[in-house]
C-alpha positions as a Markdown table, in Angstrom:
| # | Residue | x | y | z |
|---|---|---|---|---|
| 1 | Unk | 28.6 | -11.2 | 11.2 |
| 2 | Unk | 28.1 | -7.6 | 12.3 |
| 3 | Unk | 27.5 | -4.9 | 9.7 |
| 4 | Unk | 27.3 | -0.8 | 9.7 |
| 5 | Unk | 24.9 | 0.2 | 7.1 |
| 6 | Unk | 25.6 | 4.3 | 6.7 |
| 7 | Unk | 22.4 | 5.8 | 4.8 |
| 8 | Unk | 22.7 | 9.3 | 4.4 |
| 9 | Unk | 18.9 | 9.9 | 4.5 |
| 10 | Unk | 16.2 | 10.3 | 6.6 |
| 11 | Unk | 15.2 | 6.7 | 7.9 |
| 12 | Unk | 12.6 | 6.8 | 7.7 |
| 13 | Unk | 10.1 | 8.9 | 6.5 |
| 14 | Unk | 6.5 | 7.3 | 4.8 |
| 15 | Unk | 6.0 | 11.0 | 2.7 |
| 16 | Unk | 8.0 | 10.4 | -0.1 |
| 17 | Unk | 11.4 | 9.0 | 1.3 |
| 18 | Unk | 13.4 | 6.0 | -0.9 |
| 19 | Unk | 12.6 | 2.9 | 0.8 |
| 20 | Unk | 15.7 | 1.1 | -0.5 |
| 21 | Unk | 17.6 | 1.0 | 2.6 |
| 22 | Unk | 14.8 | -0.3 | 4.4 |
| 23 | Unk | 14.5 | -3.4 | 2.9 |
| 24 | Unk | 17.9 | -3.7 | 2.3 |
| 25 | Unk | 18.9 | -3.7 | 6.0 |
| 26 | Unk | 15.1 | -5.9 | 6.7 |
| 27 | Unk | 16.8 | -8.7 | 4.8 |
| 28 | Unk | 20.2 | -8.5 | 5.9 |
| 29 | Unk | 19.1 | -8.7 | 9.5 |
| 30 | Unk | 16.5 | -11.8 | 8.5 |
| 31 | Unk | 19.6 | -13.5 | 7.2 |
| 32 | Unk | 21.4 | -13.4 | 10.2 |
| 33 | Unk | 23.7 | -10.7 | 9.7 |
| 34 | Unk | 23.8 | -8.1 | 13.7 |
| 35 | Unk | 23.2 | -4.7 | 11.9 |
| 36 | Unk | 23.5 | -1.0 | 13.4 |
| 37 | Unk | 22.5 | 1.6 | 10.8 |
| 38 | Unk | 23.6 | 5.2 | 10.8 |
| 39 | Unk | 21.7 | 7.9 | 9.2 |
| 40 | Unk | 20.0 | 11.3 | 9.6 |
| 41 | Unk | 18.3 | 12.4 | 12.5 |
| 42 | Unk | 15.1 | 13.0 | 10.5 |
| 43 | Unk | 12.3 | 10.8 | 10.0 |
| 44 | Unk | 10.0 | 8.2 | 12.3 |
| 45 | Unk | 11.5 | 5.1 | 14.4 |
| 46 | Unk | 10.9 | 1.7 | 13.0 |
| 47 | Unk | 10.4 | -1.6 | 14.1 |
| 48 | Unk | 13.1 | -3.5 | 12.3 |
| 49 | Unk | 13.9 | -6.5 | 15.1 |
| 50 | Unk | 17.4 | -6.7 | 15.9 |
| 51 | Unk | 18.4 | -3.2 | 14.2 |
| 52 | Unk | 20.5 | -0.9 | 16.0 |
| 53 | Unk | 19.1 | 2.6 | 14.6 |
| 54 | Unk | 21.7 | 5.7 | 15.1 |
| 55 | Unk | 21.1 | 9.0 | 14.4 |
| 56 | Unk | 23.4 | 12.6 | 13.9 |
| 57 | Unk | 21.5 | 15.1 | 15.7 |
| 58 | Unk | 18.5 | 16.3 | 13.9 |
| 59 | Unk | 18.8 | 19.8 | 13.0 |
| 60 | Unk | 15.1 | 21.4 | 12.1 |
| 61 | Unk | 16.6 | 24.8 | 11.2 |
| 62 | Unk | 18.0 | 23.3 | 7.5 |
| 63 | Unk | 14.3 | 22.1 | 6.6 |
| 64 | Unk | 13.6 | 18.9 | 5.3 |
| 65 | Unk | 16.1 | 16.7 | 2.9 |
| 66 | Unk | 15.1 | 17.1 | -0.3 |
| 67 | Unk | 16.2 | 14.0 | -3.0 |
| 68 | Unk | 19.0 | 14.6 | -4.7 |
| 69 | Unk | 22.1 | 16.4 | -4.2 |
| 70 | Unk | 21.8 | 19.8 | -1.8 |
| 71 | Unk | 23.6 | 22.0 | 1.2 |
| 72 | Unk | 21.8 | 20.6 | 3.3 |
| 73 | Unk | 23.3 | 17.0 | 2.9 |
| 74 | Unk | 26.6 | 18.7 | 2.8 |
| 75 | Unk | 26.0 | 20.1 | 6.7 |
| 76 | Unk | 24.2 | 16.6 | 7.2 |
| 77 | Unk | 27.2 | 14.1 | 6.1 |
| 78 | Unk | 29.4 | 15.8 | 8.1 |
| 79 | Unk | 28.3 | 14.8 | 11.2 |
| 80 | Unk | 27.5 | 12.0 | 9.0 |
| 81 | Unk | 31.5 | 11.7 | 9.3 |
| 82 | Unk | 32.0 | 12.2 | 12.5 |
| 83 | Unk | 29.6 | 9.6 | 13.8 |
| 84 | Unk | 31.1 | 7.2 | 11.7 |
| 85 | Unk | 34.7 | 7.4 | 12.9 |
| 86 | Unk | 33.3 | 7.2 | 16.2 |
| 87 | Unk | 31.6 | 4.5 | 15.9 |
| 88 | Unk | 34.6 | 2.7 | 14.2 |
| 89 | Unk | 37.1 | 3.2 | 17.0 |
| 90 | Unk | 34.0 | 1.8 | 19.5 |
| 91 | Unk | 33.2 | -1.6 | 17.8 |
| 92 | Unk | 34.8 | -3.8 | 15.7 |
| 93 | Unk | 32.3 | -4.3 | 12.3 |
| 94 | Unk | 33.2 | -7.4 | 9.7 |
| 95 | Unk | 32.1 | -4.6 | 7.0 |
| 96 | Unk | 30.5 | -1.2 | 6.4 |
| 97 | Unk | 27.7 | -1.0 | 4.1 |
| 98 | Unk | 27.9 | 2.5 | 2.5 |
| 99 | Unk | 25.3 | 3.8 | 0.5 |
| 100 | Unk | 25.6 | 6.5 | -2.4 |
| 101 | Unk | 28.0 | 9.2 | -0.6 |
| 102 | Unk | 29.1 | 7.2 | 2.2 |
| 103 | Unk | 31.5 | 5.5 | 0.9 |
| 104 | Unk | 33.7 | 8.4 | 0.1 |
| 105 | Unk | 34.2 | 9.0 | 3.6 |
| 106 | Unk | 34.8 | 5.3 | 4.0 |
| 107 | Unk | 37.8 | 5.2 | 1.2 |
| 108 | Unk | 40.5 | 6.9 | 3.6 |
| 109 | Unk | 38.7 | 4.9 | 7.2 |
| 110 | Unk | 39.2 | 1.8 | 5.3 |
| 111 | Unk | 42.9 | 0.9 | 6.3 |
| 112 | Unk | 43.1 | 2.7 | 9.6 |
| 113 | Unk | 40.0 | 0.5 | 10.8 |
| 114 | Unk | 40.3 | -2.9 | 8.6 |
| 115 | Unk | 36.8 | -3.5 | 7.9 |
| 116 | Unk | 35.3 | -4.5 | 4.4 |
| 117 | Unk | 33.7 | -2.3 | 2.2 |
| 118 | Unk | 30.3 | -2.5 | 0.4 |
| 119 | Unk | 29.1 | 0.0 | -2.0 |
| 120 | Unk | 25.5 | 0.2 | -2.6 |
| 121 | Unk | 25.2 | 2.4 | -5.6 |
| 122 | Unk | 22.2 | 3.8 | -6.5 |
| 123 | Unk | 23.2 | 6.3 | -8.8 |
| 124 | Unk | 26.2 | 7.8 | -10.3 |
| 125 | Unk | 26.5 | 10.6 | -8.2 |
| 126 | Unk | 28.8 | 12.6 | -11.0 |
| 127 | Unk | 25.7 | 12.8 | -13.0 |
| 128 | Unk | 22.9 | 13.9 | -10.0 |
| 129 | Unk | 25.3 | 16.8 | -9.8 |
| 130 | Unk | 24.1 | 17.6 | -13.1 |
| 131 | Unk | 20.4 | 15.8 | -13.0 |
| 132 | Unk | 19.6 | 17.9 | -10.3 |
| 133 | Unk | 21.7 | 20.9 | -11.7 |
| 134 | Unk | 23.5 | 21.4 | -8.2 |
| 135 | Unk | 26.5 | 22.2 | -9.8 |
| 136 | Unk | 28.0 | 23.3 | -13.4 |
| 137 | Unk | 31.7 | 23.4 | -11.3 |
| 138 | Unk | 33.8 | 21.4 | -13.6 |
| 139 | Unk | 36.2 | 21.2 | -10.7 |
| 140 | Unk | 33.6 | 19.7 | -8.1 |
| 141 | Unk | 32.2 | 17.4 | -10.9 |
| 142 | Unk | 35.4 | 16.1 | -11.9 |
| 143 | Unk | 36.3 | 15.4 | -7.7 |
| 144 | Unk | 33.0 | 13.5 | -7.7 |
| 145 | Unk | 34.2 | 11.1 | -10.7 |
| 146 | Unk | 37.6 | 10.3 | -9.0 |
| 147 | Unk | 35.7 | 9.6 | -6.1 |
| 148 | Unk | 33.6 | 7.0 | -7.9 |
| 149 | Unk | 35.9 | 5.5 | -9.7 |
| 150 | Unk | 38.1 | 5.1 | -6.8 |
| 151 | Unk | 35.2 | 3.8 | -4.8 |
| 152 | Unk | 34.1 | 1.1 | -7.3 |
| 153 | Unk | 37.9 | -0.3 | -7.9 |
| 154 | Unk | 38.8 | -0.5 | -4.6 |
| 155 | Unk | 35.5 | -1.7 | -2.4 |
| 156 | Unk | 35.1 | -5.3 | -1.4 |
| 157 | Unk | 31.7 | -5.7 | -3.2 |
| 158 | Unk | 29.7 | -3.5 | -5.3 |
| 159 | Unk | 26.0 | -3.6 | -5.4 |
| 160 | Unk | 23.9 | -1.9 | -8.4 |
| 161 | Unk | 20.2 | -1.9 | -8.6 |
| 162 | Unk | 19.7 | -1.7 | -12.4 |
| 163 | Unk | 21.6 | -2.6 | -15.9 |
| 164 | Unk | 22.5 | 0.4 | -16.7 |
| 165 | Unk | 23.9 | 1.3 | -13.1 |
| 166 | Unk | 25.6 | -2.5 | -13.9 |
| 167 | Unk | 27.0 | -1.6 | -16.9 |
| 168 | Unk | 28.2 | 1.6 | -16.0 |
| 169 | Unk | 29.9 | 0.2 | -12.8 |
| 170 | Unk | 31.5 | -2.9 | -14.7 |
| 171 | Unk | 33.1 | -0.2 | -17.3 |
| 172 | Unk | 34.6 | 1.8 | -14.3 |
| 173 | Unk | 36.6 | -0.4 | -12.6 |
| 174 | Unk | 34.3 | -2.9 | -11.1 |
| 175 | Unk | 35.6 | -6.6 | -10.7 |
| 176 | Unk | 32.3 | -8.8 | -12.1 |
| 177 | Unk | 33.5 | -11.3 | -9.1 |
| 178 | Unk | 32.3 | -8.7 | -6.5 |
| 179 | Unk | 29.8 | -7.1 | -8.7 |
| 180 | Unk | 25.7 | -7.8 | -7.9 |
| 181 | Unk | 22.8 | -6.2 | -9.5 |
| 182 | Unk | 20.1 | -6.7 | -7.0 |
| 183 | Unk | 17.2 | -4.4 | -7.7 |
| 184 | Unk | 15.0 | -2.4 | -5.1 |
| 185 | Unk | 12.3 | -4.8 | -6.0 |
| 186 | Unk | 10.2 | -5.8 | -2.7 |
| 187 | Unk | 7.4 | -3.5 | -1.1 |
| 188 | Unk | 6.2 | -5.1 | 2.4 |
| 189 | Unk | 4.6 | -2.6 | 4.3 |
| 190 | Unk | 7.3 | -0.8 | 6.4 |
| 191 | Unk | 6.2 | -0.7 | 10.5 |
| 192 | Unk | 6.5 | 1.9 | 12.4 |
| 193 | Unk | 7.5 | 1.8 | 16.1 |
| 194 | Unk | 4.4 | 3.8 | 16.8 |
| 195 | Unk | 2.3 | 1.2 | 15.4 |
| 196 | Unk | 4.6 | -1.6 | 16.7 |
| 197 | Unk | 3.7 | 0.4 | 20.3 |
| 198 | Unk | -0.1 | 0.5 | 19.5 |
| 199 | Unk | -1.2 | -2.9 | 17.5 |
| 200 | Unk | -4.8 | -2.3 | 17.6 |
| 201 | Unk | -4.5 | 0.4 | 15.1 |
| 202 | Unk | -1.3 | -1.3 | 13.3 |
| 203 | Unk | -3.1 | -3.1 | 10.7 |
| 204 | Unk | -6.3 | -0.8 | 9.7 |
| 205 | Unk | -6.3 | -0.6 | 6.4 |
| 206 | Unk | -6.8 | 3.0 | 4.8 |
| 207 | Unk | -10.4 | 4.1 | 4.1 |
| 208 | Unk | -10.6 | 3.2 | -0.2 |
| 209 | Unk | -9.8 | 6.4 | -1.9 |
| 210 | Unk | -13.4 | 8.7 | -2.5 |
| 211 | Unk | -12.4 | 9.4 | -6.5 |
| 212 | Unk | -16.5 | 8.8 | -7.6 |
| 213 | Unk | -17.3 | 6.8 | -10.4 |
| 214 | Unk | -15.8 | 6.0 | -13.8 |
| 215 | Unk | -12.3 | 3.9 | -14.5 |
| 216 | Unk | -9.3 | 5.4 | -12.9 |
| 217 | Unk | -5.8 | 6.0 | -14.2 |
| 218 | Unk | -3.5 | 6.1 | -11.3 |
| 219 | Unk | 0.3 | 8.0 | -11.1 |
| 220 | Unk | 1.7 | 7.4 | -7.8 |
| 221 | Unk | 5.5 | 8.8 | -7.4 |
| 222 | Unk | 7.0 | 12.2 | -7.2 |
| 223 | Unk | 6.5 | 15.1 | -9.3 |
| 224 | Unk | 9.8 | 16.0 | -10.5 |
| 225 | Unk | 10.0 | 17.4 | -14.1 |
| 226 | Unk | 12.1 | 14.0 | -15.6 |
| 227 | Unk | 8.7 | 12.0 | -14.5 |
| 228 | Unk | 6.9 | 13.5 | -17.2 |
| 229 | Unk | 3.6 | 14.9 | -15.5 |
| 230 | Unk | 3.0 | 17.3 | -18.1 |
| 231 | Unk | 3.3 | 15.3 | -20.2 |
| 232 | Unk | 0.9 | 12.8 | -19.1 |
| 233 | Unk | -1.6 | 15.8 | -17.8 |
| 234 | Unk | -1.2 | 16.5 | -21.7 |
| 235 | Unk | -2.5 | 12.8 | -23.1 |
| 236 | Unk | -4.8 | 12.8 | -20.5 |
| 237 | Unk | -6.8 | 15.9 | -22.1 |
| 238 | Unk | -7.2 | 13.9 | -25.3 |
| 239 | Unk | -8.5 | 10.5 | -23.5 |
| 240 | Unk | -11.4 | 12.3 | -21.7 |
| 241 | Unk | -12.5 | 13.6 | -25.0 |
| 242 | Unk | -12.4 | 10.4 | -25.5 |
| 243 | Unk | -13.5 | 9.0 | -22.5 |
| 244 | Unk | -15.3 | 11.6 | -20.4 |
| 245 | Unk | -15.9 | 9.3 | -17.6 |
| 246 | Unk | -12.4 | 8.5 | -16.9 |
| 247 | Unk | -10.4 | 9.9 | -14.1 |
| 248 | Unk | -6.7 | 10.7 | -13.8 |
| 249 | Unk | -5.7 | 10.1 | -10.2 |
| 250 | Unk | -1.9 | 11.7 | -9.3 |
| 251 | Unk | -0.4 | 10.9 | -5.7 |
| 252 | Unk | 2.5 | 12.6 | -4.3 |
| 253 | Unk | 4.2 | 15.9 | -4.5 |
| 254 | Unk | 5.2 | 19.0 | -2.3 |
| 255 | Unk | 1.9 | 21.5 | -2.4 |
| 256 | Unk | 3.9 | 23.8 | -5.0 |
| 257 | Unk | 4.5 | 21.0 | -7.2 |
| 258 | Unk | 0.6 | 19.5 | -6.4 |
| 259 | Unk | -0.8 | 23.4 | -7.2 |
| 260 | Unk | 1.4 | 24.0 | -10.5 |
| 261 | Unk | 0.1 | 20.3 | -11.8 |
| 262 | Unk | -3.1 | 21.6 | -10.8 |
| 263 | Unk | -2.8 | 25.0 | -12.7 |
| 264 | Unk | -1.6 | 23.0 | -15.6 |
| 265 | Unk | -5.2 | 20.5 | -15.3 |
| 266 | Unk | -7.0 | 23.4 | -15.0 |
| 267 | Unk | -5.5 | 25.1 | -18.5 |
| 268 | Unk | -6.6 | 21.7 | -19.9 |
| 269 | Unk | -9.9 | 22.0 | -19.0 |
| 270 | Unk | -9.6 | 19.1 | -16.8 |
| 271 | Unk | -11.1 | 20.3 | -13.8 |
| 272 | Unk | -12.8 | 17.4 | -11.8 |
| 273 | Unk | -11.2 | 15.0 | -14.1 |
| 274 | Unk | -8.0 | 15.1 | -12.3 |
| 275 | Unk | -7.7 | 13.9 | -8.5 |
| 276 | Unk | -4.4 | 15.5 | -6.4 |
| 277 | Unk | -3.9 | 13.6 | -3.1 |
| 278 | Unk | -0.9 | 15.2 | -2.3 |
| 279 | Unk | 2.0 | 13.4 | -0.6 |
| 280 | Unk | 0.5 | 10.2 | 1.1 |
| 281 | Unk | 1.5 | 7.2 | 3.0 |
| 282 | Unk | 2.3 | 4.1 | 1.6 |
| 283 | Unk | -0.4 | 1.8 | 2.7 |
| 284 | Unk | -2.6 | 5.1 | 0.6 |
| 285 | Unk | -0.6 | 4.8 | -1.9 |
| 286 | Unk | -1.1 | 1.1 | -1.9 |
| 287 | Unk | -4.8 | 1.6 | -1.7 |
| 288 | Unk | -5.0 | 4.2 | -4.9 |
| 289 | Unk | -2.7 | 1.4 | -6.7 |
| 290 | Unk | -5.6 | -1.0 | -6.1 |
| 291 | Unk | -8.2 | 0.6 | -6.7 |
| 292 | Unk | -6.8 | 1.5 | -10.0 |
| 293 | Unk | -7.9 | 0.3 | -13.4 |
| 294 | Unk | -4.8 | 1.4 | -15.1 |
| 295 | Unk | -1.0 | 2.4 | -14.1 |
| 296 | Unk | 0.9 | 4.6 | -15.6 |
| 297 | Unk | 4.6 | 5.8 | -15.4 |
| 298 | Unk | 4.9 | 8.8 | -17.9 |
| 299 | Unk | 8.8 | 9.1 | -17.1 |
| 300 | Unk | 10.5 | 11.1 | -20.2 |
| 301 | Unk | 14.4 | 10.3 | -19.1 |
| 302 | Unk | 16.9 | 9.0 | -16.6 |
| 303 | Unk | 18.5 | 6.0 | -16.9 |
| 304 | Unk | 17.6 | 3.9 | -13.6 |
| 305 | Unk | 14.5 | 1.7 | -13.0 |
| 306 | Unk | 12.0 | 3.5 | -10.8 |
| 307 | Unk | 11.3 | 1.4 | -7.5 |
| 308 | Unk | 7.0 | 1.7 | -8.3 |
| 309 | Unk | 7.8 | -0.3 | -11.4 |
| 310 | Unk | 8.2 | -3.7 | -9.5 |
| 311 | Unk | 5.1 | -3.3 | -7.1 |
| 312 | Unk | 3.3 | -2.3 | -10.5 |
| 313 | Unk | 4.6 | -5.5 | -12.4 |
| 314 | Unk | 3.2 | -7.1 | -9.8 |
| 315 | Unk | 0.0 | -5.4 | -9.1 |
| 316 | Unk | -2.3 | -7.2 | -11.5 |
| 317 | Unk | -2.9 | -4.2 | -13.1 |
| 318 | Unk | -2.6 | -2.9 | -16.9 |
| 319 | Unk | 0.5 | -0.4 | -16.8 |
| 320 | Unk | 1.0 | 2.3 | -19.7 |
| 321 | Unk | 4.7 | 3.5 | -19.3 |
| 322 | Unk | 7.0 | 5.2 | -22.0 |
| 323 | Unk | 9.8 | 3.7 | -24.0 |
| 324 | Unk | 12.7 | 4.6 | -22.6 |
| 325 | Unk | 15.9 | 2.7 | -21.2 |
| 326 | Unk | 15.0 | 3.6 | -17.1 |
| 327 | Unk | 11.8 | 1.5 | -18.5 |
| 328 | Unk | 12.7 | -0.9 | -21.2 |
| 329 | Unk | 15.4 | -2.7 | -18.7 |
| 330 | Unk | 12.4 | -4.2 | -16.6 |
| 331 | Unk | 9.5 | -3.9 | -19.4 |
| 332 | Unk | 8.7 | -4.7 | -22.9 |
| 333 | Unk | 5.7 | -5.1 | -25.3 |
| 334 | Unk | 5.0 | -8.2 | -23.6 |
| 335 | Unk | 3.9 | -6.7 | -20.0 |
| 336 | Unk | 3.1 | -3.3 | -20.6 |
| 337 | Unk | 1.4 | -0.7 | -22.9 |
| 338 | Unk | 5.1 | 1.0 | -24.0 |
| 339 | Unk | 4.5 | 4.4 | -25.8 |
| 340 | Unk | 6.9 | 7.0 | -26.5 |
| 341 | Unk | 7.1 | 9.9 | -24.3 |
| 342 | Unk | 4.5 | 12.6 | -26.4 |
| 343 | Unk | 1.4 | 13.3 | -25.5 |
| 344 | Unk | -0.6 | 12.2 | -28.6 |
| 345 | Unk | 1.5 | 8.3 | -27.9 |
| 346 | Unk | 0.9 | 8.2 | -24.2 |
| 347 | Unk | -3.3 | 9.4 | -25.0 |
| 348 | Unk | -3.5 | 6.7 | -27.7 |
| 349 | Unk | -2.1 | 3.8 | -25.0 |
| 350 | Unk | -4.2 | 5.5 | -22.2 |
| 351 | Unk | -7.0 | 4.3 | -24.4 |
| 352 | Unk | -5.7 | 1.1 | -25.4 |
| 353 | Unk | -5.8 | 0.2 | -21.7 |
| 354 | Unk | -9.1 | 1.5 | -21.3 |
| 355 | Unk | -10.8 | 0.2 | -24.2 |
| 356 | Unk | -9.2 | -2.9 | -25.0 |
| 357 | Unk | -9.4 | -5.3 | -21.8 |
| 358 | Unk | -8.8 | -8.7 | -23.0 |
| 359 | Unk | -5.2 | -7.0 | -24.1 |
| 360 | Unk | -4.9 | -5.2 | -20.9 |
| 361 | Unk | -5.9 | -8.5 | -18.7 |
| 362 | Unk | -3.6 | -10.6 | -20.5 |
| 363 | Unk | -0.6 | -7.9 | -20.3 |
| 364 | Unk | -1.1 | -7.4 | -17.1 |
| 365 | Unk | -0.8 | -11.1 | -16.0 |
| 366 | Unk | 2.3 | -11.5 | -17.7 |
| 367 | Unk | 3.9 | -8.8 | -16.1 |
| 368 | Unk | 3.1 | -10.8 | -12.9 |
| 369 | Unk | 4.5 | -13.8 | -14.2 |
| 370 | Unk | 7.6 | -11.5 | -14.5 |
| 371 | Unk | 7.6 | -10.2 | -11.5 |
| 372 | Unk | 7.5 | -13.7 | -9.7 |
| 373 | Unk | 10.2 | -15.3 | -12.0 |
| 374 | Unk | 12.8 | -12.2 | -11.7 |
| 375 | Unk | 11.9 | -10.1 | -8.6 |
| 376 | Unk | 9.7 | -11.5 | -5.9 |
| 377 | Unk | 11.2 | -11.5 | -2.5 |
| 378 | Unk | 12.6 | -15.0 | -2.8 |
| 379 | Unk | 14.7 | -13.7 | -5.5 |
| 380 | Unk | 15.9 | -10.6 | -4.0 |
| 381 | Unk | 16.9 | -13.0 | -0.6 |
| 382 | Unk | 19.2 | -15.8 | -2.6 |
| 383 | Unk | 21.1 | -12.3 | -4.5 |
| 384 | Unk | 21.6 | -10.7 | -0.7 |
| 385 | Unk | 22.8 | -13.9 | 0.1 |
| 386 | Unk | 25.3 | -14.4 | -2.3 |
| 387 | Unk | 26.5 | -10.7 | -1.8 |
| 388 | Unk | 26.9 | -12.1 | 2.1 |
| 389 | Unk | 28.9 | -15.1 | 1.3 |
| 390 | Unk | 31.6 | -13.1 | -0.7 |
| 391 | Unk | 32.6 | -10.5 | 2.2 |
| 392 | Unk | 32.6 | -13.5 | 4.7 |
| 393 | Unk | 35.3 | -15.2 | 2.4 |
| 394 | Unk | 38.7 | -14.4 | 3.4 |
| 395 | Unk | 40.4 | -10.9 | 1.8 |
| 396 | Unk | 40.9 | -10.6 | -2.0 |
């Protein structure tokens, strides 16, 4: 079976890039399927065995990609396009695995090139228009829903990662026969072609993070507004009255959004209290997650499940994250400190983790419990597979 996975994103980039695609493609090659992937010219080569990796020029001039919605992706799909169709007339593919925007393009290919199509939807994209406020264009917004819609009736199979993307999809359209929720839930180290290249240095582990002493409360993630660092910088001002010796460690961010967060800290009288490592890569990241004593996801909206909240299920570690549906689809009272999103809730759940660690231990190993029963790797492989075994079937 030969596949042509088009990812308009930079593949791949360890600063802050989704990692989705990754493992998506990883697994779809381990499970026999020949895979090329088309994306942006940006980002690092990886060692994915068996992968094809394409790019569209890289064009330095339009910056970096930014997440969400921009002009920049606009200029990018385009040759996006053009790459495709190319690559279409060259070889024959059993089916094209388009992610978020790529399938538009693929609607009109569909019938002059006979392959099957596969949407992997990891958003509505009608509503990052407005998320990200790109757009208040009635006009554009309403193109973007008819796009959608026409996307989810009429593609072969249709993958969501979350129940809410689920529902939504199964509400628009979506045949449950060719529907499959199959969350971004595995975190394997990704491998770099540079490291591939030079395996002496491939598997040093990262120095631990310097922090000093005292228990740490660790935020790893970006540092949009909807994932509620004020909010949490907030709470955390009335835990160290609290708990003076407890730091609050936040990784990630552009150095605007890192100095603002810091100016905020600051205001708080949190200076030395609060730890900003900037954007890191994983394997840091990784190593700030263990050396944490308690997680915390401070999200105030949105509707789908952050990626972190899988590797944090099955960290080991106590997680404090707010009640709210991108959440409460993956935890409950039973794995997590839930608060609601206000700073005097998340403070007073900051120091139930702290103080109360029988609670937190016991938490903590139920959300790994979860994590094995409902997510692990072995999970995420027999859900791929059954996505497989439907395009292989004859036509609908």
């Amino acid at each position: 079976m030969r596949a042509l996975v088009l990812a308009p994103q930079p593949f791949f980039t360890p600063r802050g890039t989704p990692f989705s695609v990754y493992y998506r493609t990883l697994v779809m090659s381990q499970l026999g399927v020949e895979v090329d992937v088309l994306t942006y010219g940006e980002g690092e080569e990886i060692d994915l065995p068996g992968v094809r990796v394409i790019r569209i020029p890289h064009l330095p001039f339009l910056g970096p990609v930014r997440v969400g919605p921009s002009k920049t992706k606009i200029v990018l799909d385009v040759f996006m396009l053009i790459w495709t169709i190319a690559l279409l007339a060259r070889h024959r593919y059993d089916y094209v695995h388009a992610h978020e925007e790529a399938v538009f393009w693929c609607l009109p290919l569909q019938p002059l090139f006979g392959f099957k199509l596969a949407y992997d939807m990891h958003s509505s994209l009608p509503q990052q228009l407005v998320n990200f406020q790109f757009t208040r264009s009635r006009l554009l917004i309403g193109l973007f829903k008819r796009l959608e819609d026409a996307a989810l009736r009429r593609s072969d199979a249709v993958i969501t990662i979350c129940p809410a993307l689920r529902d939504y999809a199964l509400a628009h359209g979506v045949d449950p026969q060719r529907h499959f929720l199959i969350e971004n839930s595995i975190f394997e180290d990704v491998r770099l072609k540079r490291q591939a290249d030079s395996p002496a240095d491939a598997g040093a582990a990262p120095p631990p993070p310097a922090i000093g002493p005292g228990p740490r409360i660790v935020y790893t993630g970006t540092f949009e507004p909807y994932q509620g660092l004020d909010l949490l910088i907030h709470a955390f001002a009335q835990v160290h009255r609290s708990r003076p010796d407890a730091k609050l460690v936040l990784v990630g961010g552009t150095p605007q959004q890192v100095e603002q967060m810091r100016e905020l800290a600051r205001g708080c009288n949190l200076d030395g209290a609060c730890v900003f490592t900037g954007r890191v890569s994983k394997p840091q990241a990784r190593a700030h997650l263990e050396s944490a004593d308690v997680l915390v996801s401070p999200r105030r909206d949105g509707t789908n499940t952050p990626l972190k909240i899988y590797e944090q299920l099955a960290s080991g570690k106590p997680l404090v994250a707010t009640r709210i549906w991108s959440h409460t689809q993956v935890l409950d009272d039973r794995v997590c400190f839930l608060v609601d999103p206000t700073p005097q809730s998340m403070a007073q759940g900051l120091l139930d983790a702290l103080n109360q660690p029988d609670r937190a231990r016991e938490l903590a190993q139920a959300a790994r419990r979860l994590y094995e029963t409902a997510y692990a790797r072995s999970i995420y492989e027999q859900k791929m597979q059954q996505f497989l075994s439907l395009l292989k079937q004859e036509p609908r």
